[in-house]
C-alpha positions as CSV (number, residue, x, y, z in Angstrom):
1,X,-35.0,-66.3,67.7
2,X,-33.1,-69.4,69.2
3,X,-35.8,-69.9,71.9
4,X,-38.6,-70.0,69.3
5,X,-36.3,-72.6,67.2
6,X,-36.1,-74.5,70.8
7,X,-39.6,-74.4,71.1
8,X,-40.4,-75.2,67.7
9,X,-38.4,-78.7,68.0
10,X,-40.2,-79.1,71.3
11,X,-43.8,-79.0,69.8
12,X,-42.2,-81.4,67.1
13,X,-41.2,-83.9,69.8
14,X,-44.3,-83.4,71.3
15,X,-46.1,-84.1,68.1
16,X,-44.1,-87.3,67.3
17,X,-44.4,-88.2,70.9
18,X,-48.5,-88.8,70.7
19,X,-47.7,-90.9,67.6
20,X,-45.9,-93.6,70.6
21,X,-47.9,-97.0,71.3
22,X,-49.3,-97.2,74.7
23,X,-46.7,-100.1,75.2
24,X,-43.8,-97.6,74.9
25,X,-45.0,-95.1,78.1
26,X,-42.2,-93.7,79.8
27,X,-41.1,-92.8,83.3
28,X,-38.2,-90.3,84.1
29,X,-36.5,-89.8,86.8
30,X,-34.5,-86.2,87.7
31,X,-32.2,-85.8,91.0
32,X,-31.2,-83.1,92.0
33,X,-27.2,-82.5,93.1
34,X,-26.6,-80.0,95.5
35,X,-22.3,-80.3,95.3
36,X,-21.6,-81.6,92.0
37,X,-24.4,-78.7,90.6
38,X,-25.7,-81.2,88.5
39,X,-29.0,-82.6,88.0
40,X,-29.2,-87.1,87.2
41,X,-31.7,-87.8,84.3
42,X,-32.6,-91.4,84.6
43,X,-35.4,-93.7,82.7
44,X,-37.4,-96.1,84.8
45,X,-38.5,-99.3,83.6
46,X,-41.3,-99.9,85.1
47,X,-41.6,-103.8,84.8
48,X,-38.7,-104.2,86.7
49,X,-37.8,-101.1,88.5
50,X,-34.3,-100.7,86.6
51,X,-32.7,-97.2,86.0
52,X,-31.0,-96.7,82.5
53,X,-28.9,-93.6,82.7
54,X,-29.9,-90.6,80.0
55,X,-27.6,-87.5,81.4
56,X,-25.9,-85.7,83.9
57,X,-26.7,-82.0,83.2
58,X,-24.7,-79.5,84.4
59,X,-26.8,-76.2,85.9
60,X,-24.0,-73.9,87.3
61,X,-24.6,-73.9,91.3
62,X,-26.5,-75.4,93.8
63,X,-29.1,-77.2,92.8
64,X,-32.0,-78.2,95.6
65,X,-35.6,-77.9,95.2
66,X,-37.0,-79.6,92.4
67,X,-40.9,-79.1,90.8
68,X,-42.9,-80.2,88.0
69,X,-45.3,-78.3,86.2
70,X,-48.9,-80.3,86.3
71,X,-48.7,-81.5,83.0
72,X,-45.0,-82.8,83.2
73,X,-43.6,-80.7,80.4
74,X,-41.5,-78.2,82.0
75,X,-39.1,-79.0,85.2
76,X,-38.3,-75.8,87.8
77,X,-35.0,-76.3,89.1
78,X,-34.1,-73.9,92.3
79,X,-30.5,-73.0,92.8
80,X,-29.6,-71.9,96.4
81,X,-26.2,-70.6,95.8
82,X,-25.7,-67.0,94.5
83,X,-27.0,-65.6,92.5
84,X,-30.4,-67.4,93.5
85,X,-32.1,-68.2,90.4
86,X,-34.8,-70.4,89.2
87,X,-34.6,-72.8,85.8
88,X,-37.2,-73.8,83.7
89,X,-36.4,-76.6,81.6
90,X,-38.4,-78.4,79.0
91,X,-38.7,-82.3,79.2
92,X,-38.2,-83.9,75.9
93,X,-40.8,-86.7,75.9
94,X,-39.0,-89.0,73.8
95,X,-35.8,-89.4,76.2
96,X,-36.1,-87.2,79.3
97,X,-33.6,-85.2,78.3
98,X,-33.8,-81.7,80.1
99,X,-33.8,-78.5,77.6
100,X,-32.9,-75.2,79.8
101,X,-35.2,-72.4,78.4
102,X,-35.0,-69.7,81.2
103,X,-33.0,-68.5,83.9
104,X,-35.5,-66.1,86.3
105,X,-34.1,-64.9,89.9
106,X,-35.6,-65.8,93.3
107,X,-36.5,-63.9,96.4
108,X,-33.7,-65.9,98.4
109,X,-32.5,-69.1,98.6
110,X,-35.3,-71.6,98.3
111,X,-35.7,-75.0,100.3
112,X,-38.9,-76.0,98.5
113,X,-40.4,-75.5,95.2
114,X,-44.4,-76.2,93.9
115,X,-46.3,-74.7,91.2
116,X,-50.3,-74.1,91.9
117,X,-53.1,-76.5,89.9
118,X,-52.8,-74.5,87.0
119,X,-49.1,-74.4,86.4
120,X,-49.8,-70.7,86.0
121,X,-47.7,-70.1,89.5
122,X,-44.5,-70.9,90.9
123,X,-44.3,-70.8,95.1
124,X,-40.9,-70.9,96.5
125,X,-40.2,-70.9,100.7
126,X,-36.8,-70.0,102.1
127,X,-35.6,-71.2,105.0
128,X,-32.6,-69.0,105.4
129,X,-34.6,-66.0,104.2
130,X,-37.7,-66.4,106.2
131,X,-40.3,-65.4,103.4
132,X,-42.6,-67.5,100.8
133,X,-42.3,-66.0,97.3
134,X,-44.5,-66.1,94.3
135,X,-43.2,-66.3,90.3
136,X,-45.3,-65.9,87.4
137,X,-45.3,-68.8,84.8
138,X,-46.2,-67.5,81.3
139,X,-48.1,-69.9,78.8
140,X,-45.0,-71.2,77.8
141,X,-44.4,-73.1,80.6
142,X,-41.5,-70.7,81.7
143,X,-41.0,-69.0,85.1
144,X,-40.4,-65.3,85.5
145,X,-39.1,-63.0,88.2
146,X,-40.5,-62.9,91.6
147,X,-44.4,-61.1,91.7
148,X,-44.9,-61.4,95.6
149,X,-42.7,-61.7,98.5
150,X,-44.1,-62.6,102.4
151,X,-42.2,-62.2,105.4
152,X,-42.8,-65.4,107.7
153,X,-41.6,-66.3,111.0
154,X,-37.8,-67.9,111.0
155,X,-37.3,-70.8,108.7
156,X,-39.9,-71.2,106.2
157,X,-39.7,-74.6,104.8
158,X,-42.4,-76.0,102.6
159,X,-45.0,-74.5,100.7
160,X,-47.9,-76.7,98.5
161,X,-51.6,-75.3,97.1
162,X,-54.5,-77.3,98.5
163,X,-56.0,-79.6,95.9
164,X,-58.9,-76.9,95.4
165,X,-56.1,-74.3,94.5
166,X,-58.1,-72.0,97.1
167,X,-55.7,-72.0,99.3
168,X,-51.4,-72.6,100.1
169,X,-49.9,-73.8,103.0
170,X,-46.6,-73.3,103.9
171,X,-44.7,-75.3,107.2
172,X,-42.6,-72.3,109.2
173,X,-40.1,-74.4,111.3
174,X,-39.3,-72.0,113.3
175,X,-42.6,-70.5,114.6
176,X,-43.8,-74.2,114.4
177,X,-46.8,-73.5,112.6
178,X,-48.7,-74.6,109.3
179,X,-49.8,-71.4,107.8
180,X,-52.5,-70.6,105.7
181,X,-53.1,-68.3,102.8
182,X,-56.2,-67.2,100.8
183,X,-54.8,-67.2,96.6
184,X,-56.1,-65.5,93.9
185,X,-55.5,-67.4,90.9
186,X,-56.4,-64.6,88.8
187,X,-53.9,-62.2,90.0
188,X,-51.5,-64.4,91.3
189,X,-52.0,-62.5,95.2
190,X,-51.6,-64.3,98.4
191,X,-53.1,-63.1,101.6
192,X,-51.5,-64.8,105.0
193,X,-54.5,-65.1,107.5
194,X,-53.8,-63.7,111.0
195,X,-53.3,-67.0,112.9
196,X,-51.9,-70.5,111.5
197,X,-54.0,-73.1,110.1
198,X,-52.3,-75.0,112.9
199,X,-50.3,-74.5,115.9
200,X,-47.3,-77.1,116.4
201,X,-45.7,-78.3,120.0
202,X,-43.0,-75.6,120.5
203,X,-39.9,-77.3,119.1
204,X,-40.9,-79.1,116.9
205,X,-40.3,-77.7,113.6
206,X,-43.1,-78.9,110.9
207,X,-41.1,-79.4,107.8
208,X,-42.7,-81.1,104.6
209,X,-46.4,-82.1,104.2
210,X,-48.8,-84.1,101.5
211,X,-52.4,-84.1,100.9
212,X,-54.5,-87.6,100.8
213,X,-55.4,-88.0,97.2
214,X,-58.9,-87.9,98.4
215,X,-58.2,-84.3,100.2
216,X,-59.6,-85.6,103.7
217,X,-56.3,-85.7,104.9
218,X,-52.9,-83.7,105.5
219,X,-49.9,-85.4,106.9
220,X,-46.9,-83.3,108.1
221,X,-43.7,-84.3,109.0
222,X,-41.6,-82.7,111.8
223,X,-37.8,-82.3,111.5
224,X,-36.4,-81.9,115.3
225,X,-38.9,-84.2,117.3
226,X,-39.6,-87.7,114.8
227,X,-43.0,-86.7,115.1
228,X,-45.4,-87.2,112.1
229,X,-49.2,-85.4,112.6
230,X,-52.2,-86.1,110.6
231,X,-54.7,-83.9,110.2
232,X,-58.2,-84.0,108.8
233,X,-58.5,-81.7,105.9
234,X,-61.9,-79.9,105.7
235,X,-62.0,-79.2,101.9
236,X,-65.0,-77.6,101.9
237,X,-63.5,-75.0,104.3
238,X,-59.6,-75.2,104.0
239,X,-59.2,-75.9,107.3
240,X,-57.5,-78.5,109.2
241,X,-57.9,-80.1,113.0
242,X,-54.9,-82.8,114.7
243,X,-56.5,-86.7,114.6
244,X,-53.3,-88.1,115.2
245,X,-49.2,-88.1,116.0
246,X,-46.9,-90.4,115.5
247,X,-43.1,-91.5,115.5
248,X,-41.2,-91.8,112.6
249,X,-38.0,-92.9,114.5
250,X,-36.7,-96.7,114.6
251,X,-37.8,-98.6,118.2
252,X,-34.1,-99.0,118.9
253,X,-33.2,-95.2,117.7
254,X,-30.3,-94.4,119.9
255,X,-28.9,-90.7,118.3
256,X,-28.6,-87.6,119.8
257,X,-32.0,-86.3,118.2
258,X,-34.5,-86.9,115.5
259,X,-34.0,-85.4,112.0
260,X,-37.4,-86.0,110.4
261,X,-36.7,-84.8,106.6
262,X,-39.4,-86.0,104.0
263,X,-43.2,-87.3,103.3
264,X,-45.1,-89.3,100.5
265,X,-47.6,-91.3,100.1
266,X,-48.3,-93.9,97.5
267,X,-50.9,-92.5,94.6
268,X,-53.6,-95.2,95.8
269,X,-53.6,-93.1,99.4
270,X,-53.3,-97.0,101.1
271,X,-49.2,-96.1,102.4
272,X,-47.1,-93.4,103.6
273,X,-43.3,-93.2,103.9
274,X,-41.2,-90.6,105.6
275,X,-37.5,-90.4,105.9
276,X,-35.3,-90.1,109.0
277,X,-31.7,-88.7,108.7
278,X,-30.1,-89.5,112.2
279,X,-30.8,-93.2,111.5
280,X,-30.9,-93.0,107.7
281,X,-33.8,-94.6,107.4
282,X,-37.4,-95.1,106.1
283,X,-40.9,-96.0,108.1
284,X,-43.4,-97.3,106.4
285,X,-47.2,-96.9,107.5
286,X,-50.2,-98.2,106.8
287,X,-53.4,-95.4,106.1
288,X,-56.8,-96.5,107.2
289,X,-58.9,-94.6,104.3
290,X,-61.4,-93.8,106.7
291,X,-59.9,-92.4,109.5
292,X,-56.8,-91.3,108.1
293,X,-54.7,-92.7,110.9
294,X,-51.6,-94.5,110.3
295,X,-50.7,-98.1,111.5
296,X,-46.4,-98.5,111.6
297,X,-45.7,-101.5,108.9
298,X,-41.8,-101.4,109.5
299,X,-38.7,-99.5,109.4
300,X,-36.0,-99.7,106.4
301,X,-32.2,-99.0,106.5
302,X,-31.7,-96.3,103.1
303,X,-28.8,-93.9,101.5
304,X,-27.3,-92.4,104.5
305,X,-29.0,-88.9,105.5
306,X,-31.7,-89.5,103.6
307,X,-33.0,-86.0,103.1
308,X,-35.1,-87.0,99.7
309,X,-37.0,-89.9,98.6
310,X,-40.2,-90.2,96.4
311,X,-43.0,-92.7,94.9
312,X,-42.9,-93.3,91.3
313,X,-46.6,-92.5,89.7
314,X,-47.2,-96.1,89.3
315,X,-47.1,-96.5,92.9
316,X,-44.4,-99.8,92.6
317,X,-41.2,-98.2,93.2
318,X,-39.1,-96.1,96.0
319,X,-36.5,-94.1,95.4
320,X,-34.2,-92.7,97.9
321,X,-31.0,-90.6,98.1
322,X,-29.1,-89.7,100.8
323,X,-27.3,-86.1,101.4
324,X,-24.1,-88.5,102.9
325,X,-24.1,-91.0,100.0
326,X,-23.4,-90.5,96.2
327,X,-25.9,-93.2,95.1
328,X,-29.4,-94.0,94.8
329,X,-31.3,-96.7,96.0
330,X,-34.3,-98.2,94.3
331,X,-37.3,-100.3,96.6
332,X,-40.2,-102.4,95.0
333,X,-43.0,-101.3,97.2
334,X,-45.7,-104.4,98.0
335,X,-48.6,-102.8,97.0
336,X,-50.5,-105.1,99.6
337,X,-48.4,-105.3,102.5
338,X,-46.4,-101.8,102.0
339,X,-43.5,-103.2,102.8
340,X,-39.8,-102.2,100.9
341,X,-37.7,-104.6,99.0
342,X,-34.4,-103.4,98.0
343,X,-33.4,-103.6,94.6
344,X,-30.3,-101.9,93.5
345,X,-28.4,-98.7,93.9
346,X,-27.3,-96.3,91.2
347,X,-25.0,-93.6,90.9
348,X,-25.7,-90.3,91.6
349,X,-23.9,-86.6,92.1
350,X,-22.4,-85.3,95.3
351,X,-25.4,-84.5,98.1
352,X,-27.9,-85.4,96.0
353,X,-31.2,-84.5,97.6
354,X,-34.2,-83.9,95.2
355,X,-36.3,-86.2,93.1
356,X,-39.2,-85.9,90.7
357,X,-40.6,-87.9,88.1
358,X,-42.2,-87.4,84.6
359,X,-44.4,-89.8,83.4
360,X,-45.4,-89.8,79.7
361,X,-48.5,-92.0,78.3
362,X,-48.9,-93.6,74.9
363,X,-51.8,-92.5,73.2
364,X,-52.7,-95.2,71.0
């Protein structure tokens, strides 16, 4: 009964929501707290690339991996303390405010979240677990209990569908190697394939990945080596072969070792970013459409440990966080250079290491 009175206010909000002038769009913001178990609601303004604050919503333990259902409604939170559980809130249009509508468990503790191109599917890889897991999403939007579970090699860390929704991939740091698996969107069944999509150098632990938005491309990031590999993306096929490898680490790095954490590339596919935690910072590259290789632009000093960052929809605006830092900082990208100005930091929770965005269009 009280879910159906949630939802019933929900479809409300919605309802008034389509009544909103173009002029009054909306972008949220959600960051994720792994120590304070809290999750940041912010609202971008897009004009300037200010955050206002909307809440700080408590979720009861460790809260990581962040995903958004295709059509921005419903946010899937992934908590990697015990017990592991996944939570599926729904996004209030109006404000961004988060409404938690159900708690479902996970396979194991989950270093990366991602829902197929239907939003019918919830994928889930765990690092500490060394399996990729599978969760149901009904047609409310809300995630149920595991379906499938598939042993890997050690340290599974990312897992994304191919735009054609064919076909996921899933990084094994580990085993360096980019898997691929044949999916059934009708039964919700994935089927490993006997060798990887692609073999790594030994050592050095593939981590996150992104497709081009014109599916030519895939670019993976590495965590222990700096090294960032693009790969043509046969869509026709699902398959992938190496064009290029480059550094992500500054020309004067001087740590220990490279710490490669994350990958994005601005919506007009022209620039990709990727974030190094040794020297807590960000390189930017230039894409040639054609070829897919990348061209360094420059290298930015960001939040310190800078395990998550992401592109706002619009394509104008960084935003990084940093596992060592309790704020976040917000960068005006040029949209014809690629190059990062900084504009201002904001407060955040403790290890904050996730972000997503929800972007709501006027109708009228």
């Amino acid at each position: 009964m009280k879910i159906k009175m949630i939802w019933r206010a929900i479809a409300g909000a919605f309802a008034f929501a389509a009544l909103v002038n173009a002029a009054q769009a909306a972008t949220y913001v959600y960051v994720s707290n792994a120590d304070s178990e809290d999750i940041s609601v912010f609202r971008l303004d897009q004009s300037s690339g200010a955050l206002s604050k909307v809440e700080t919503l408590p979720v009861g333990g460790t809260a990581m991996p962040l995903a958004l259902s295709p059509d921005h409604h419903h946010l899937y939170a992934g908590l990697r303390s015990k017990p592991y559980r996944v939570l599926s809130f729904a996004i209030n249009p109006l404000d961004g405010r988060l409404i938690l509508l159900k708690t479902s468990s996970l396979a194991e503790s989950m270093a990366y979240l991602s829902t197929d191109a239907t939003g019918r599917y919830l994928f889930s890889a765990s690092y500490g677990g060394n399996l990729l897991s599978l969760n149901r999403i009904d047609a409310s939007g809300l995630a149920g209990d595991p379906q499938q579970v598939i042993p890997t090699g050690p340290m599974a860390h990312a897992i994304r569908s191919a735009p054609d929704n064919r076909y996921v991939f899933a990084s094994v740091l580990g085993s360096d190697a980019w898997l691929r698996l044949k999916f059934d969107a009708v039964t919700g069944q994935l089927t490993q394939d006997a060798v990887p999509a692609y073999a790594l150098p030994p050592k050095s632990g593939p981590r996150h990945f992104v497709f081009s938005p014109d599916h030519r491309f895939t670019y993976l990031i590495d965590e222990l080596d700096g090294k960032l590999h693009v790969l043509a993306f046969d869509a026709a096929n699902d398959t992938a072969k190496p064009v290029q490898t480059v550094s992500i680490v500054p020309a004067d790095f001087s740590g220990d070792k490279p710490w490669g954490a994350d990958v994005h590339l601005t919506p007009d596919g022209r620039f990709l970013f990727a974030s190094e935690r040794t020297s807590s910072t960000l390189a930017s590259f230039r894409i040639d459409k054609k070829t897919g290789t990348l061209t360094r632009i420059g290298t930015w000093p960001t939040e310190k440990q800078p395990r998550g960052f992401n592109i706002d929809p619009s394509g104008n605006y960084l935003l990084a966080v940093g596992q060592l830092s309790t704020q976040m900082s917000v960068y005006r990208i040029d949209k014809q250079t690629g190059a990062l100005t900084a504009l201002e930091h904001y407060p955040v929770g403790k290890n904050p290491n996730w972000i997503e965005f929800a972007r709501f269009e006027g109708t009228l």
